[in-house]
C-alpha positions as CSV (number, residue, x, y, z in Angstrom):
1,X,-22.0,13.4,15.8
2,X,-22.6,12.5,12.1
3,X,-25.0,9.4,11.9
4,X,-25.0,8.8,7.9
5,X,-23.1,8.8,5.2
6,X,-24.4,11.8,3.4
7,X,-24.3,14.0,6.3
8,X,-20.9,12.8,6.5
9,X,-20.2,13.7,2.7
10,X,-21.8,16.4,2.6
11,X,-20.0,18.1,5.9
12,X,-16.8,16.7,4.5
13,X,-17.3,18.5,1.1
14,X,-18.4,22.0,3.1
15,X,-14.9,22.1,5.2
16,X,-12.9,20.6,2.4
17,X,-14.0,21.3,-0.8
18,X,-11.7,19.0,-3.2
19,X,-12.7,15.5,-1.2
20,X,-14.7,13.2,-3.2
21,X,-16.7,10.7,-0.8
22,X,-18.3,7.3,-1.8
23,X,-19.5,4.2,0.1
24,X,-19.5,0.8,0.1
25,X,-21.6,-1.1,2.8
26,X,-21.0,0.8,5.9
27,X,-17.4,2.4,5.1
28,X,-17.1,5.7,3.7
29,X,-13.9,6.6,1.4
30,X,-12.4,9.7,0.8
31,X,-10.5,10.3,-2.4
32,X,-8.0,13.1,-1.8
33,X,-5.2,14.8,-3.3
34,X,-1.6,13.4,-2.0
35,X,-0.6,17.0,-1.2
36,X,-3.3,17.5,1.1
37,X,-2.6,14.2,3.4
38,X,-1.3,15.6,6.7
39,X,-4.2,18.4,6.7
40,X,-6.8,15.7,5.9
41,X,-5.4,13.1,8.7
42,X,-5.2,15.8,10.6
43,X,-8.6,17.4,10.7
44,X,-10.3,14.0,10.5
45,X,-8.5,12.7,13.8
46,X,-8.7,16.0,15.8
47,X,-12.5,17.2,14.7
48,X,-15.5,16.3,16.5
49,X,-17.2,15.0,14.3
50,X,-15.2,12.1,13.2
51,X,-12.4,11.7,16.1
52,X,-10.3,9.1,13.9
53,X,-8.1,7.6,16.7
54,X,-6.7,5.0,15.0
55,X,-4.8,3.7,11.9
56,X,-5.4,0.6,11.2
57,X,-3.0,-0.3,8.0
58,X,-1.4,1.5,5.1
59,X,-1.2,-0.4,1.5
60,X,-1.3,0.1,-1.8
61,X,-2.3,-1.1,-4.9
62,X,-0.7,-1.4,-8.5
63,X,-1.8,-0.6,-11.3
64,X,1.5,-0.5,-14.4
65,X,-0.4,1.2,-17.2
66,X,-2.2,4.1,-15.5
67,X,-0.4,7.3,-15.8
68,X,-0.6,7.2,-11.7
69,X,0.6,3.9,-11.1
70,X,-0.3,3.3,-7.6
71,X,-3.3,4.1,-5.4
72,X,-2.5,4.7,-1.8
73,X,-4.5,3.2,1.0
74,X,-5.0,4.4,4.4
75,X,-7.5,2.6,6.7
76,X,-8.8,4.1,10.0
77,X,-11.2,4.0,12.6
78,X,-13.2,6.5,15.0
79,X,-13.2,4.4,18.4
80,X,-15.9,6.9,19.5
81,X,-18.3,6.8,16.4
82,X,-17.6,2.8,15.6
83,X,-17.2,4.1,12.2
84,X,-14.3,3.0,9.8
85,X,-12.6,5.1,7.3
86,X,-10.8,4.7,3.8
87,X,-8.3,7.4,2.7
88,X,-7.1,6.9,-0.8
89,X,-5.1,9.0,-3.1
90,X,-2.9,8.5,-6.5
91,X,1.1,8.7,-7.1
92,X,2.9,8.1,-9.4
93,X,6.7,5.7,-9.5
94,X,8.6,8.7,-8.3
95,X,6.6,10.6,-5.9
96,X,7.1,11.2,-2.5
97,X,4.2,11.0,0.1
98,X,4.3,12.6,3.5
99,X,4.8,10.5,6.4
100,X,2.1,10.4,9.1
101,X,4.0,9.2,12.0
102,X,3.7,11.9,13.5
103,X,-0.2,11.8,13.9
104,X,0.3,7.8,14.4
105,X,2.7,6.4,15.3
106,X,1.6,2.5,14.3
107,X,2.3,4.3,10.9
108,X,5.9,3.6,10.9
109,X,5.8,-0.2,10.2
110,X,3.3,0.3,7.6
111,X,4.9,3.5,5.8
112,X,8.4,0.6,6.1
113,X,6.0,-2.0,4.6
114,X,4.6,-0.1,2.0
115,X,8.1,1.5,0.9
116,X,9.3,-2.5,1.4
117,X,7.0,-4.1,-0.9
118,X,6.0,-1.2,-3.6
119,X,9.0,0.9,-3.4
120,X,6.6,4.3,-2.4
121,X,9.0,6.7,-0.7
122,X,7.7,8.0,2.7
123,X,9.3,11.6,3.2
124,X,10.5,12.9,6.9
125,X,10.0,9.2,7.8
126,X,12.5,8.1,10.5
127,X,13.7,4.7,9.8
128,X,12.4,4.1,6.5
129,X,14.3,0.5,5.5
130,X,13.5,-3.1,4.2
131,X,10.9,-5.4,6.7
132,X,10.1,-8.1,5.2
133,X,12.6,-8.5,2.6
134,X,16.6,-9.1,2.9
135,X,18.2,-6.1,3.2
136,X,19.8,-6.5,0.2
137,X,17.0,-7.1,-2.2
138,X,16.6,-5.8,-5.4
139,X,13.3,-4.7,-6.6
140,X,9.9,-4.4,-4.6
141,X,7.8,-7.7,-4.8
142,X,4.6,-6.5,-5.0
143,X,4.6,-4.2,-7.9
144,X,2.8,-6.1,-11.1
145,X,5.9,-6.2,-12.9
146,X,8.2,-7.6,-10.8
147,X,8.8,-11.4,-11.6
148,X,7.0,-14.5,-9.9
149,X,10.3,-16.5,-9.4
150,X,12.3,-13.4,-8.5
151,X,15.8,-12.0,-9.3
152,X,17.5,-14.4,-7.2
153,X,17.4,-17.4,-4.8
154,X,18.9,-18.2,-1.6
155,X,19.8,-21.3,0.0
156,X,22.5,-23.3,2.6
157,X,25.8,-23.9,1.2
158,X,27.0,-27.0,3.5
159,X,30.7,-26.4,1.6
160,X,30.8,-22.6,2.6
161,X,28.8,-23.4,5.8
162,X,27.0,-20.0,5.3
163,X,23.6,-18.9,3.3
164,X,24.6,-18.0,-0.5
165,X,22.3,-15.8,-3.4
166,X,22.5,-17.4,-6.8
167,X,20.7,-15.8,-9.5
168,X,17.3,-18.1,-10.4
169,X,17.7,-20.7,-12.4
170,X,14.7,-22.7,-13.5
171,X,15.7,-26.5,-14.1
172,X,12.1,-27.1,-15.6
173,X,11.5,-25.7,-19.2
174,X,8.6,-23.2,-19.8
175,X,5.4,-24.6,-21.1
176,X,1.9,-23.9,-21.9
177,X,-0.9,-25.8,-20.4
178,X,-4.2,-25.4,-21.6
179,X,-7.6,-26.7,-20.0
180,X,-9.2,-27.7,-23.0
181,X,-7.3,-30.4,-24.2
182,X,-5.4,-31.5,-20.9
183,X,-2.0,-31.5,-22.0
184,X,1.2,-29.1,-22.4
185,X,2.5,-27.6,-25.0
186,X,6.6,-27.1,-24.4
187,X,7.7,-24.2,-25.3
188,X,11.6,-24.2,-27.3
């Protein structure tokens, strides 16, 4: 059993050469190649050392002017070693990243939520559709450049008796508020 974090590191670096480790408080995160995902999972929930058990969520992050626009999050645990785990790699808009559902299987609604809200693509995933959006939403909400008030709105129509999508229309006109002198400037 690995106590520490740089017997940890440094074992991790020995098996698998291109991991870069780093720590903050008590979790470790390893930086990885997307390619290598599967092998990675896979030696970190099967060796003895680390017995990763479980995955614990799947997210990402964006960021629109990096070259790599988002960075892929998987956290885990080792049930055995109380010890939690950060995977994170790099893709870019169009790249696909491997499915782990076949190592986890809790990895299913996150790869749907992930593909949901940032529009990542999870290959050899087996029902990889919408979750927390309407089915037939356009765009992926939380990518940075999607817009606050969204593409379009949905309400009750009591005439049609049935829930109708009108594009947004914002009945207040844009203006500038500033905190310095307390008032809005309207915006023509």
């Amino acid at each position: 059993m690995l106590t520490n974090f740089n017997s940890i590191s440094n074992y991790i670096k020995k098996v698998i050469p291109s991991v870069f480790c780093s720590r903050t408080n008590n979790e470790i995160t390893f930086h990885i190649n997307s390619k290598n995902l599967i092998k990675f999972l896979t030696f970190l929930k099967r060796h003895t050392t680390t017995k990763v058990e479980q995955l614990l969520d799947i997210t990402a992050v964006d960021f629109p002017q990096r070259k790599m626009r988002f960075e892929v999050l998987y956290q885990i645990l080792s049930v055995t070693y109380n010890q939690r785990f950060t995977v994170s790699f790099y893709v870019n808009e169009g790249n696909i990243v491997d499915s782990v559902t076949s190592l986890y299987s809790s990895a299913g609604w996150y790869e749907r939520e992930t593909w949901d809200r940032f529009g990542i693509y999870f290959r050899n995933h087996s029902d990889l559709r919408r979750r927390l959006t309407d089915y037939g939403f356009k765009g992926h909400p939380l990518r940075k450049d999607f817009p606050v008030t969204g593409f379009t709105e949905t309400r009750y129509n009591d005439f049609h008796k049935r829930i109708v999508y009108e594009k947004v229309n914002l009945a207040q006109e844009y203006r500038i508020f500033t905190l310095s002198n307390n008032y809005a400037i309207d915006i023509k």
